[in-house]
C-alpha positions as CSV (number, residue, x, y, z in Angstrom):
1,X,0.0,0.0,0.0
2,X,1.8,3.7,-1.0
3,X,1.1,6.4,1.2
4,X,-1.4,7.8,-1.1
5,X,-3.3,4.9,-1.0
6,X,-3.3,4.8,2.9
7,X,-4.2,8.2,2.9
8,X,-7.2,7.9,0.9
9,X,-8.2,5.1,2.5
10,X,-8.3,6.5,5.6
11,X,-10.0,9.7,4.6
12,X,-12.8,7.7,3.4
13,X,-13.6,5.8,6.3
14,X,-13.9,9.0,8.0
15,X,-11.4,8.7,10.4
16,X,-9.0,12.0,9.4
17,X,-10.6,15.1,9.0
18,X,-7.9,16.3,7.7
19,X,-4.3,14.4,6.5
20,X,-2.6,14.5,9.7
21,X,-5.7,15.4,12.0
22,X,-7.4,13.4,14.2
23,X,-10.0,13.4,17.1
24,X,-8.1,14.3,20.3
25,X,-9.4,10.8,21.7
26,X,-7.9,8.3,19.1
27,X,-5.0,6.7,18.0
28,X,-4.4,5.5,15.4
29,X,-2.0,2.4,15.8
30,X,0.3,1.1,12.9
31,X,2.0,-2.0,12.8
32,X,4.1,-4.0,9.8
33,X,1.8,-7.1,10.0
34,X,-2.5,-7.7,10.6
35,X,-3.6,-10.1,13.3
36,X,-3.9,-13.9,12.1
37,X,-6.8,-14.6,13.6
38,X,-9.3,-13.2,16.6
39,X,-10.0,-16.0,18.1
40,X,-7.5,-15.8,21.1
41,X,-6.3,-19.3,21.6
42,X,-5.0,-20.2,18.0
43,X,-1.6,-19.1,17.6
44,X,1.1,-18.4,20.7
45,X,1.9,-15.4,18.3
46,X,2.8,-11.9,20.1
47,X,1.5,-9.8,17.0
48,X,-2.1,-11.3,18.0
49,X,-1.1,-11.1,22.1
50,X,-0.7,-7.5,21.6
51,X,-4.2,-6.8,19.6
52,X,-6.0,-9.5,21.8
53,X,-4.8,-7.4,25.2
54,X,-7.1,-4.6,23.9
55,X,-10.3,-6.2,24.3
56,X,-9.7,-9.6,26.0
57,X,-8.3,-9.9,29.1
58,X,-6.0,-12.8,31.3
59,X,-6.2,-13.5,35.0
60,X,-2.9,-11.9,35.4
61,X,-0.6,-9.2,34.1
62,X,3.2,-8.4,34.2
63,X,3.9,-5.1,34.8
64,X,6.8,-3.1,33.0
65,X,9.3,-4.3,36.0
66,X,8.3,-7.6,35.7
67,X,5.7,-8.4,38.0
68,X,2.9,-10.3,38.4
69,X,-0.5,-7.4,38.8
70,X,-3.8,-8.3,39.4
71,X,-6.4,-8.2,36.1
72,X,-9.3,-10.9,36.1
73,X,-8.1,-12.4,39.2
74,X,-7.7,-10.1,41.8
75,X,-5.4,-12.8,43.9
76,X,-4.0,-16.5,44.2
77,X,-2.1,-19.0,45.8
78,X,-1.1,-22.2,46.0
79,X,-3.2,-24.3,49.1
80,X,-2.7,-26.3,51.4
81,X,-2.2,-28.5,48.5
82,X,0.6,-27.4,46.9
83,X,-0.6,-29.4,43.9
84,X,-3.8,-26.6,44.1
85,X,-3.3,-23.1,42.7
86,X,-6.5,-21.3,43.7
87,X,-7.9,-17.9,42.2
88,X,-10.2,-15.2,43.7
89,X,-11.7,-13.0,40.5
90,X,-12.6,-9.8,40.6
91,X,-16.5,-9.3,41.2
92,X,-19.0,-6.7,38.9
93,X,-17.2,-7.7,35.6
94,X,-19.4,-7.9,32.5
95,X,-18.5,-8.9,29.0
96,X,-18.6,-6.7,26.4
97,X,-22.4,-8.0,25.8
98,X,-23.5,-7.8,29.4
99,X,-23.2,-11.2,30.6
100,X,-21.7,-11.6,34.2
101,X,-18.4,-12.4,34.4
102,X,-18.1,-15.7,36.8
103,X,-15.9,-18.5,37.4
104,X,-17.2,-20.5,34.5
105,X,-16.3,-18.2,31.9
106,X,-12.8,-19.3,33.4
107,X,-13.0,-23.0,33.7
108,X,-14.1,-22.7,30.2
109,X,-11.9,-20.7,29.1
110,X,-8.5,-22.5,30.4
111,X,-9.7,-26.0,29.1
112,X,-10.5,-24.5,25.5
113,X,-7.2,-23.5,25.6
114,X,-6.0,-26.5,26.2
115,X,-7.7,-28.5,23.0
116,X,-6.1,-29.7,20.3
117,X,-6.1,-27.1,17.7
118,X,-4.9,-24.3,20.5
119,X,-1.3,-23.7,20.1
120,X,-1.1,-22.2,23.9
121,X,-2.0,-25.6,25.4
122,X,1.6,-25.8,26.5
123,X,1.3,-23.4,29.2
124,X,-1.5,-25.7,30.5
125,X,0.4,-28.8,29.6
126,X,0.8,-29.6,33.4
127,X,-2.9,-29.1,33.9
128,X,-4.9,-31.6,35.0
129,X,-8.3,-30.1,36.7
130,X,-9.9,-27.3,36.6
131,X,-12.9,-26.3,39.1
132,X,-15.3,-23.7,39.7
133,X,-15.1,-23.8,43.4
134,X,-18.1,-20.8,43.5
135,X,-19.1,-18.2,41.0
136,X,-15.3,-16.5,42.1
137,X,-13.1,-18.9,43.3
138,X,-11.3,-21.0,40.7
139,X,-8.9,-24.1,41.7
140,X,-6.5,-25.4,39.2
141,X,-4.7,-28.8,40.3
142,X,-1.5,-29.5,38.0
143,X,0.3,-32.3,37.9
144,X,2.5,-32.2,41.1
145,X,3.2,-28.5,43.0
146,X,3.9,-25.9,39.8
147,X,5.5,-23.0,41.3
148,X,5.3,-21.0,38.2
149,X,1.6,-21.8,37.3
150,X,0.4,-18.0,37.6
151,X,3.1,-16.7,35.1
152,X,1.7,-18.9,32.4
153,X,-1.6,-17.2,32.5
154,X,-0.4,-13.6,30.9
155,X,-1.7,-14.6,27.7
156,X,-4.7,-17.3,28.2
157,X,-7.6,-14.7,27.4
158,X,-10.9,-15.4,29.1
159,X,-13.9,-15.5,26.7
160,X,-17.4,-15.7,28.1
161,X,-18.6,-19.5,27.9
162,X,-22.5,-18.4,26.9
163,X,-21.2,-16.0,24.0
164,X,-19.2,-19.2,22.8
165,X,-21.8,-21.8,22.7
166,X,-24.4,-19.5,21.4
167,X,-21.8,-18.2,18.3
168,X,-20.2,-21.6,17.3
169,X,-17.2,-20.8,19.0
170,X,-16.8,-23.4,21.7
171,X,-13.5,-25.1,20.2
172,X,-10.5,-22.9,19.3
173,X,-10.0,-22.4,15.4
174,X,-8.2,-25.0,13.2
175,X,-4.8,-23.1,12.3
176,X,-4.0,-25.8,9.6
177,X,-6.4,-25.1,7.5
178,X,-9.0,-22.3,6.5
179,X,-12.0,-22.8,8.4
180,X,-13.1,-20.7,11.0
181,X,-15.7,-20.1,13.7
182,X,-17.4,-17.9,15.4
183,X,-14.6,-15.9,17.2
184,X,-12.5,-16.0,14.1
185,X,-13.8,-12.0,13.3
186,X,-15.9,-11.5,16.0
187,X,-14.8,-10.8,19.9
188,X,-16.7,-10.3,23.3
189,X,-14.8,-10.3,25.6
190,X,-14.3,-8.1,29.0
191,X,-11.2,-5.6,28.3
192,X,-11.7,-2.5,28.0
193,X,-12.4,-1.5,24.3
194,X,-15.0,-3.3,22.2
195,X,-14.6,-4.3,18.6
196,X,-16.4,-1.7,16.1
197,X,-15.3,-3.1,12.7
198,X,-12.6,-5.2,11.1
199,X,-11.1,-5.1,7.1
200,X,-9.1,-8.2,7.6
201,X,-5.1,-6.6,6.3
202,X,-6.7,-3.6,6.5
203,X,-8.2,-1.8,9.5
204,X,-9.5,-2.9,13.2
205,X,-11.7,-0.3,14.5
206,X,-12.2,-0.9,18.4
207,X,-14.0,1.8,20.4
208,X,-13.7,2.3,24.1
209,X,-16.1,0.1,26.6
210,X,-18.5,2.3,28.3
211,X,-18.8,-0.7,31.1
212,X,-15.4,-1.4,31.6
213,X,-14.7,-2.3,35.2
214,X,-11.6,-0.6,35.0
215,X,-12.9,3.3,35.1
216,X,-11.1,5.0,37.9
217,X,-8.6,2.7,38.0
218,X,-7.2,3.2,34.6
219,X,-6.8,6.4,32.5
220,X,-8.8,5.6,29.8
221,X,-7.8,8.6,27.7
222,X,-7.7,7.0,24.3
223,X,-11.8,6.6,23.5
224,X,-11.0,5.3,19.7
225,X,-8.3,2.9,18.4
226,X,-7.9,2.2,15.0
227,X,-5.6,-0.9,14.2
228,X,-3.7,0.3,10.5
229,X,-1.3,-3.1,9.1
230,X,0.9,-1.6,6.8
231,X,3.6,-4.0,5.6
232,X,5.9,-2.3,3.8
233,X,8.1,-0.3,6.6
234,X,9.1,3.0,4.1
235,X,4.7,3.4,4.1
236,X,4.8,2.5,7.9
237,X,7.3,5.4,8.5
238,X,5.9,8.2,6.1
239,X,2.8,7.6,7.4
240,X,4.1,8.5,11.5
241,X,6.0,11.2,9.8
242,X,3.0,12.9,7.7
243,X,0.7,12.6,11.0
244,X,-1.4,9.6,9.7
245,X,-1.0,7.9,12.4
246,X,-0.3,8.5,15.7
247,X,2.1,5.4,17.0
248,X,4.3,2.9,14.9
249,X,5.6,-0.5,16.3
250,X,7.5,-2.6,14.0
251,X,10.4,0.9,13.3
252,X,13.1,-0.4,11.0
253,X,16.2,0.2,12.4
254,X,17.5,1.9,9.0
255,X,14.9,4.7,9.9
256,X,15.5,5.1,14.3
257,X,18.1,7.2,13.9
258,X,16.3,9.8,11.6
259,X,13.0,9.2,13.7
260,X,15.0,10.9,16.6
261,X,15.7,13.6,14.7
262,X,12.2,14.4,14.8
263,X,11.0,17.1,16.9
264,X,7.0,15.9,16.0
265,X,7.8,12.7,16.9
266,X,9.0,10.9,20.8
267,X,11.0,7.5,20.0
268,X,10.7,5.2,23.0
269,X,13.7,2.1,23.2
270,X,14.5,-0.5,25.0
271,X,15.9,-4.4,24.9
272,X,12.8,-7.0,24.5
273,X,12.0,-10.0,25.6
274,X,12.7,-11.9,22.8
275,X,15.1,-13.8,20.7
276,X,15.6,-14.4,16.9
277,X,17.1,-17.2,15.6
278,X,17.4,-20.1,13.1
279,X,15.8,-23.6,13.2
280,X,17.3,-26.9,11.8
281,X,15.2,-29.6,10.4
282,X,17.6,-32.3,12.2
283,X,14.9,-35.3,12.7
284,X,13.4,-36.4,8.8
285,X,15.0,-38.9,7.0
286,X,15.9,-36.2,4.3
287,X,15.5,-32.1,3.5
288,X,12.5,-31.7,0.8
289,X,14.5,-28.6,-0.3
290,X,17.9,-29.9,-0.5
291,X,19.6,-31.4,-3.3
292,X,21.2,-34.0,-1.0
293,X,18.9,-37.1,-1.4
294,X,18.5,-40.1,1.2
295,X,20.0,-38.9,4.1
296,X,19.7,-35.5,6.0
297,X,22.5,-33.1,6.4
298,X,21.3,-31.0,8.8
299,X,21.0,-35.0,11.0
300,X,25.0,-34.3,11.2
301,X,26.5,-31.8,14.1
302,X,29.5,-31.1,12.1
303,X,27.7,-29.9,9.7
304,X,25.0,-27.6,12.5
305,X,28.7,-26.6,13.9
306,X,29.6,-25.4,10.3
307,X,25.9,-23.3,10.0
308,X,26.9,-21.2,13.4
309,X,30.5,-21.0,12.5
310,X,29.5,-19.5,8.9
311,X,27.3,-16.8,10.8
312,X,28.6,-13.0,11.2
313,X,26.3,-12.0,14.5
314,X,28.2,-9.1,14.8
315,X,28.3,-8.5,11.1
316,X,24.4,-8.5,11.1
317,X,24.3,-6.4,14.0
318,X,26.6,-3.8,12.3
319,X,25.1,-3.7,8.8
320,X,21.6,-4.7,9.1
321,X,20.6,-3.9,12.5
322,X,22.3,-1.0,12.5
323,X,24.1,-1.4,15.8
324,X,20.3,-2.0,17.7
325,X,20.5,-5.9,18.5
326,X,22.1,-7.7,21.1
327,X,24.0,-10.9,19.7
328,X,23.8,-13.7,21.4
329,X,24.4,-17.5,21.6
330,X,21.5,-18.5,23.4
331,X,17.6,-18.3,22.7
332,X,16.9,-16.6,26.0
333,X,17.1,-13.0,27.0
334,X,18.7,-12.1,30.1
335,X,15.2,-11.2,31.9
336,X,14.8,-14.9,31.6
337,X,15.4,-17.5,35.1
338,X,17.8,-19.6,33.5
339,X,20.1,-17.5,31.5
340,X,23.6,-17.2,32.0
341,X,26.0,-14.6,30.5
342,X,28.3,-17.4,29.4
343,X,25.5,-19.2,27.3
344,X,24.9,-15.7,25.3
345,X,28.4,-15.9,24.3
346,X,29.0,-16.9,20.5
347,X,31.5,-18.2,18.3
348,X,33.4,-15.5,15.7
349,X,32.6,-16.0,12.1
350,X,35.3,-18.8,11.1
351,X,34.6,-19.5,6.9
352,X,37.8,-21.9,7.2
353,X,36.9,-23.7,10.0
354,X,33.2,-24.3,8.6
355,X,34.3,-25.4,5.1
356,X,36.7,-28.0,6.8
357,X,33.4,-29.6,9.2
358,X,31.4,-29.8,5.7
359,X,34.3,-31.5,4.4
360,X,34.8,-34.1,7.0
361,X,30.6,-34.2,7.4
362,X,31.2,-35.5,3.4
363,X,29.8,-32.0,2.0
364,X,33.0,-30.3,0.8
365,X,31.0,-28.7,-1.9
366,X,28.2,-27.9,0.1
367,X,24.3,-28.5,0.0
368,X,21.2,-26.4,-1.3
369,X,18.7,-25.6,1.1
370,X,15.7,-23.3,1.6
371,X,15.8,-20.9,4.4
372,X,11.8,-19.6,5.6
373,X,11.3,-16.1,6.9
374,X,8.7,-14.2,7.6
375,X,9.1,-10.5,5.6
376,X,6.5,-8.5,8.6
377,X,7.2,-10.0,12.4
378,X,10.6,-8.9,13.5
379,X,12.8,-6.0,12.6
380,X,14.5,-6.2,9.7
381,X,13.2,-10.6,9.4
382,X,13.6,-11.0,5.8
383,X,17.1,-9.0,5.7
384,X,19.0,-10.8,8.5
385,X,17.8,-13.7,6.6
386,X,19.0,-12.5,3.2
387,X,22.0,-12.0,4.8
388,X,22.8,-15.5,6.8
389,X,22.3,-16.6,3.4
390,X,25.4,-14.6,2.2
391,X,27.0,-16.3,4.6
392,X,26.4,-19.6,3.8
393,X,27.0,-19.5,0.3
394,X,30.6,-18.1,1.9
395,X,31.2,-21.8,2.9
396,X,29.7,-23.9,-0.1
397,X,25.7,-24.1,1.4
398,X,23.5,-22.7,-1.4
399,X,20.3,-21.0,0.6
400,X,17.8,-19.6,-1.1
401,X,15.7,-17.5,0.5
402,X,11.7,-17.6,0.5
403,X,9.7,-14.8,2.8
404,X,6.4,-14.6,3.5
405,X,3.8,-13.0,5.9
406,X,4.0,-14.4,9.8
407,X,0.2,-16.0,9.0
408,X,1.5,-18.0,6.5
409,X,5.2,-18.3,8.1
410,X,3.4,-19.5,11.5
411,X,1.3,-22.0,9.9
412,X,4.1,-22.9,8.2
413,X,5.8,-23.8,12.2
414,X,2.5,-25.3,13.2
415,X,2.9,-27.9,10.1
416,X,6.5,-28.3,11.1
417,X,6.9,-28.5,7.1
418,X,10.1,-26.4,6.8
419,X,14.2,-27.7,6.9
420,X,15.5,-24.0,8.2
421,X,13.5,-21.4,9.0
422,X,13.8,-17.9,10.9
423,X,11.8,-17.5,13.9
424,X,11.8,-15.3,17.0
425,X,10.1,-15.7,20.7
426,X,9.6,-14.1,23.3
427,X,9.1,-15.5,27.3
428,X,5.9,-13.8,28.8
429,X,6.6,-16.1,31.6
430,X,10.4,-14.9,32.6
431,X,11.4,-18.8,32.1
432,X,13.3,-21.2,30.4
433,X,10.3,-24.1,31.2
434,X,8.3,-21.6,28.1
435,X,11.1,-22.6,26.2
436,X,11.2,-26.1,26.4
437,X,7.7,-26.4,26.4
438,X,7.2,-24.7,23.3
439,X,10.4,-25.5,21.7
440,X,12.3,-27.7,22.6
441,X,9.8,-30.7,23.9
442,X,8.8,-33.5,21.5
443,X,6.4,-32.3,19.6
444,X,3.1,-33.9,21.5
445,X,4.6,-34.5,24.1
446,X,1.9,-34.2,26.8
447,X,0.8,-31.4,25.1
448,X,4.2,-29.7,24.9
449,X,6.4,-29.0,21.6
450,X,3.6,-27.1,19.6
451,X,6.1,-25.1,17.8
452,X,9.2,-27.1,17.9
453,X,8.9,-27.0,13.7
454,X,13.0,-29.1,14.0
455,X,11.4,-32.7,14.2
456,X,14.1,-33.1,17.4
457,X,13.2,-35.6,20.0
458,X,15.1,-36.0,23.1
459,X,13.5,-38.5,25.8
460,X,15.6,-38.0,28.2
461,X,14.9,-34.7,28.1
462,X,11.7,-34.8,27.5
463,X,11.2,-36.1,31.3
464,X,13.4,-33.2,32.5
465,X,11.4,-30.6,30.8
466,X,8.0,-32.2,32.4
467,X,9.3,-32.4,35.7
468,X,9.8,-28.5,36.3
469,X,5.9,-27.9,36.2
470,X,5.9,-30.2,39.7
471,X,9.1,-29.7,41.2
472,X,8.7,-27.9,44.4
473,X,12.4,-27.5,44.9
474,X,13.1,-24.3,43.3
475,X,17.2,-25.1,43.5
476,X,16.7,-28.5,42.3
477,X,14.4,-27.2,39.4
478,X,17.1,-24.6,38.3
479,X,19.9,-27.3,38.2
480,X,17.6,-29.3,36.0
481,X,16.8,-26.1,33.8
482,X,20.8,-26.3,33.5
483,X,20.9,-29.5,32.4
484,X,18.4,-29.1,29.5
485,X,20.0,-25.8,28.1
486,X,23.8,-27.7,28.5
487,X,21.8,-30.3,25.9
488,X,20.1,-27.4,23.6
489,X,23.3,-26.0,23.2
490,X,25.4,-28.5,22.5
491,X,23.0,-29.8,20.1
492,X,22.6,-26.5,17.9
493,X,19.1,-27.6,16.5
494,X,18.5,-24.1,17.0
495,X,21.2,-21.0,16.1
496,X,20.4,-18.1,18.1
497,X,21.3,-14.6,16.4
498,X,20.4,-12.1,18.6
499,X,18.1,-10.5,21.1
500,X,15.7,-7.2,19.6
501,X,15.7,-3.8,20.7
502,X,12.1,-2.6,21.0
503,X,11.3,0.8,19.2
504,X,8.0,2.4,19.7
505,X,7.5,5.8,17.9
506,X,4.5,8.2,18.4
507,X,3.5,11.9,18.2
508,X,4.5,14.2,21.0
509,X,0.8,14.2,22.5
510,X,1.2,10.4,23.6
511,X,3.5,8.4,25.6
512,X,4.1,4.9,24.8
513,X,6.3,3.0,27.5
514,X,8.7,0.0,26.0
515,X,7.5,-3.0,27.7
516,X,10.2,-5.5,27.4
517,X,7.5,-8.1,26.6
518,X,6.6,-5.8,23.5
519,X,3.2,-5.4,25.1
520,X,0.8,-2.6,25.6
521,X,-2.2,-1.9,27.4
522,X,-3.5,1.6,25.3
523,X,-6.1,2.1,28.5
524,X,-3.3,3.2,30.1
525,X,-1.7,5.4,28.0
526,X,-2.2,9.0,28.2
527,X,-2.3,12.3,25.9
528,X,0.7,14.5,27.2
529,X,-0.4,18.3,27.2
C-alpha cells in the first residue's frame, strides 16, 4: 500500500478530518503485519497477544518491572495443596455483551485453551483439573506442585462461555487449514475496548467500553483505536511522519536514527523480551528442499557446527541492525530465570573452519537448502535472513531465500513443514520451562512442543522438561533447567542470532512505555499536554 493509498483510505472511512488530524481521543496504531486470527487461543503469536490485550483480558498481568499485577483475578495461591493453585476473580465484571463475568467463563476458558487445535495448550500442559469452586473462586490442580503456574496465564484470554456456545465458538479455530468459527472475526470479551469493525489486512476499529470495570482505575484517555497493518516499513514510516498515524511498532532500524531527529515525533527504546534465531530440520530422514537425497545433512553436528561458524552475528548487527540488536548464543534473553551470560556468548565467524566440518561431514561442496522467513514480524526478518544466506553460500551451502507473511510463516511452524526457518520468541513467563515447552519438547509430548517445527526428539529430556511444572524445589528445578540448556546447546538444532531492541514511535501528544514483553495496554496510555 503507498502512502497515497493509505491516505485515501483512511480519509474515506472518515477517520481523518484532515491528513494528519485526528479526534483528540484516538490513536491511530500502525504496525508491519494484521492479526492472524481473533479467536484468542490459536496461535502463541505476540503480533495477536498484543491486539487481543485490547479487548480480552487474562487472569494476570506483568507489569513493565516484571511483575505479576492483578487483572481478572484479583489474587491466588497455591493451598494447602501445593498441587492446588487457587484464584479469587474480581467481582461486577461484564462482558462486552452484558453477561456476568463468573468463574465458569474461566473453567471454560483455560480447558478451551487446552484442545487440540490451541497452540497455547503448553502453558497448561501440566494441567490436570480445573474447578469452579463458587461463581469466584477458581482451583486449578496441576500435575505435582507448579511453582510458576500463575506466570503462564499472561496470555490465556478469558472469553465468556455463553457468547461461545451460542456463536459456534466453543472449540479454538483449526490453524492448519481455512475454516473458522465464530470468534475468528468477531470478539466479546471483557477488556476495555470493544470491537467496532474489522477489514481483515486492512483496519481494526475498536472503540472504548462504556462498562469497563476498570474506570477510575485506569486512564482511559484513548476513547478510539484504529488498528492500520501496513507492511511495507518505508509506508509505515511516512505515514508516522505525515501525522497519519499517531504510533508505529515494527520501526526499521535503518529509519531510528532519523525518527529521533524528529522534533514531532517521541522515539521510546529499549531491549525485548525476545530472541531471533534459526531452526534446523535435524529429525526427517531427508530435506524436501535440498539437493542431498536419502540422508539428512542438517541429522549431522559437524555440519549444525559449520551453519553457526559460517554466521557473522556481529556483522548482522553492524550492517543490518544498525548497531540495535544484542547478539547472542542462546535463545533466551537475560530477563529470563535460567540464563547465564556465558550461554549468550558466541562463536566469531570462522569461513575456514566451517568449510573444513562440511568436508569431514562429506559436503565439501556444500548443500542447497531453503531458508523460511517471515518478511512483517521482526525488525528487519527478511534482511538478517538474506543476509545468513550470504554467509552460507561463503562456505559452499547454497540458501535460497523464500519470505512470507508471519500467517502463513506460522502455519508454516505449526505444520512443522520447513528444513530452516527464521523465527523469533519471546518468554511472557520470565522462564526457560516456556522454552522447552514450546520449543524444545517433543512435539506432542503431553501437550508440549507445539512449535518445535526441528522434528528433534530427546527423551531423556523430554522427562526433564515435564518435571519443572511439579518440582517444588526451586534449587533442584534450576539445576535441572541447566541440564536441559547444557543439551540445547550442545545440540545446535537451533542457532540463536540475537536479542531485539524494542522501538515504539508516536507523536508528542502520547507516551508509549517500551515493555520489554513488547506489550501494551492503550487504557493506560495517556495524551501529554
Amino acid at each position: 500500500m503507498t502512502l497515497k493509498t493509505l491516505g485515501s483510505a483512511l480519509l474515506a472511512a472518515g477517520l481523518l478530518t484532515s491528513v494528519g488530524l485526528a479526534q483528540a481521543d484516538t490513536v491511530r496504531w500502525a504496525r508491519s503485519a494484521d492479526v492472524t486470527t481473533l479467536d484468542p487461543h490459536v496461535f502463541n503469536t505476540g503480533t495477536n497477544f498484543v491486539l487481543m490485550h485490547q479487548m480480552y483480558e487474562t487472569l494476570v498481568n506483568r507489569s513493565a518491572d516484571g511483575k505479576l499485577e492483578p487483572t481478572l483475578a484479583l489474587s491466588w495461591k497455591m493451598t494447602s495443596d501445593p498441587s492446588v493453585w487457587e484464584f479469587k476473580l474480581r467481582p461486577n465484571v461484564k462482558f462486552h455483551d452484558g453477561t456476568p463475568f463468573t468463574a465458569k467463563d474461566v473453567v471454560f476458558s483455560l480447558n478451551r485453551a487446552r484442545g487440540p487445535n490451541a497452540q497455547v495448550k503448553s502453558l497448561l500442559a501440566s494441567v490436570e483439573d480445573i474447578k469452579a469452586v463458587d461463581d469466584l473462586t477458581v482451583h486449578v490442580k496441576t500435575k505435582g506442585p507448579n511453582l510458576i503456574f500463575p506466570n503462564n496465564l499472561t496470555n490465556l484470554f478469558i472469553m465468556s462461555e455463553k457468547w461461545s456456545k451460542d456463536n459456534g465458538a466453543v472449540d479454538t479455530q483449526d490453524a492448519t487449514s481455512k475454516t473458522e468459527n465464530g470468534a475468528t472475526r468477531a470478539v466479546n470479551g471483557t477488556g476495555p475496548y470493544v470491537l467496532a469493525s474489522r477489514e481483515v489486512d486492512s483496519k481494526t476499529v475498536m472503540k472504548l467500553n462504556p462498562n469497563y470495570w476498570g474506570k477510575g482505575k485506569a486512564p482511559l484517555q484513548v476513547t478510539e483505536l484504529v488498528y492500520l497493518p501496513i507492511k511495507s516499513p518505508a509506508t509505515r514510516v511516512a505515514a508516522l511522519l505525515s501525522g497519519e498515524v499517531d504510533f508505529a511498532q515494527d520501526i526499521p532500524a535503518q529509519d531510528v536514527a532519523r525518527l529521533k531527529q524528529d522534533s514531532k515525533l517521541r522515539i521510546n527504546e529499549g531491549p525485548e523480551n525476545r530472541s531471533i534465531f534459526l531452526g534446523l530440520n535435524v529429525g526427517t530422514p531427508e530435506l524436501k528442499s535440498s539437493n542431498v537425497k536419502g540422508k539428512n545433512p542438517f541429522a549431522d553436528p559437524k555440519v549444525r557446527q559449520a551453519v553457526e561458524l559460517a554466521i557473522d552475528r556481529d556483522a548482522i548487527k553492524r550492517s543490518v541492525m544498525r548497531g540495535l540488536s544484542i547478539p547472542s548464543g542462546v535463545m533466551a534473553p537475560s530477563f529470563v530465570n535460567g540464563y547465564e551470560k556465558a550461554m549468550a556468548a558466541y562463536p566469531k565467524a570462522d569461513v575456514a573452519k566451517a568449510k573444513a566440518l562440511l568436508a569431514e561431514a562429506g559436503y565439501p561442496n556444500g548443500f542447497t537448502v531453503t531458508l523460511h522467513t517471515p518478511n512483517d514480524r521482526y525488525v528487519n526478518d527478511e534482511a538478517i535472513s538474506t543476509a545468513v544466506a550470504g554467509f552460507l553460500g561463503r562456505v559452499g551451502i547454497k540458501t535460497e531465500v523464500s519470505a512470507r507473511p508471519i500467517a502463513m510463516h506460522s502455519v508454516g511452524i505449526v505444520k512443522a513443514e520447513s528444513d530452516f526457518y527464521l523465527y523469533g520468541w519471546g518468554v511472557p513467563t520470565y522462564d526457560s520451562a516456556y522454552i522447552f515447552d514450546f520449543l524444545v519438547a517433543t512435539r506432542g509430548k503431553e501437550g508440549r512442543g507445539a512449535q518445535n517445527a526441528t522434528h528433534y526428539s530427546n527423551a531423556e529430556l523430554d522427562n526433564k522438561i515435564i518435571s519443572l511444572s511439579s518440582e517444588s524445589d526451586k534449587a533442584k528445578r534450576d539445576a535441572t533447567i541447566k541440564q536441559i540448556w547444557d543439551v540445547v546447546q550442545k545440540e545446535r538444532f537451533y542457532i540463536p542470532l540475537h536479542d531485539q531492541v524494542i522501538h515504539f514511535a508516536s507523536v508528542k501528544k502520547i507516551n508509549v512505555p517500551v515493555h520489554p514483553d513488547n506489550v501494551l495496554h492503550f487504557k493506560d496510555v495517556k495524551f501529554v499536554k
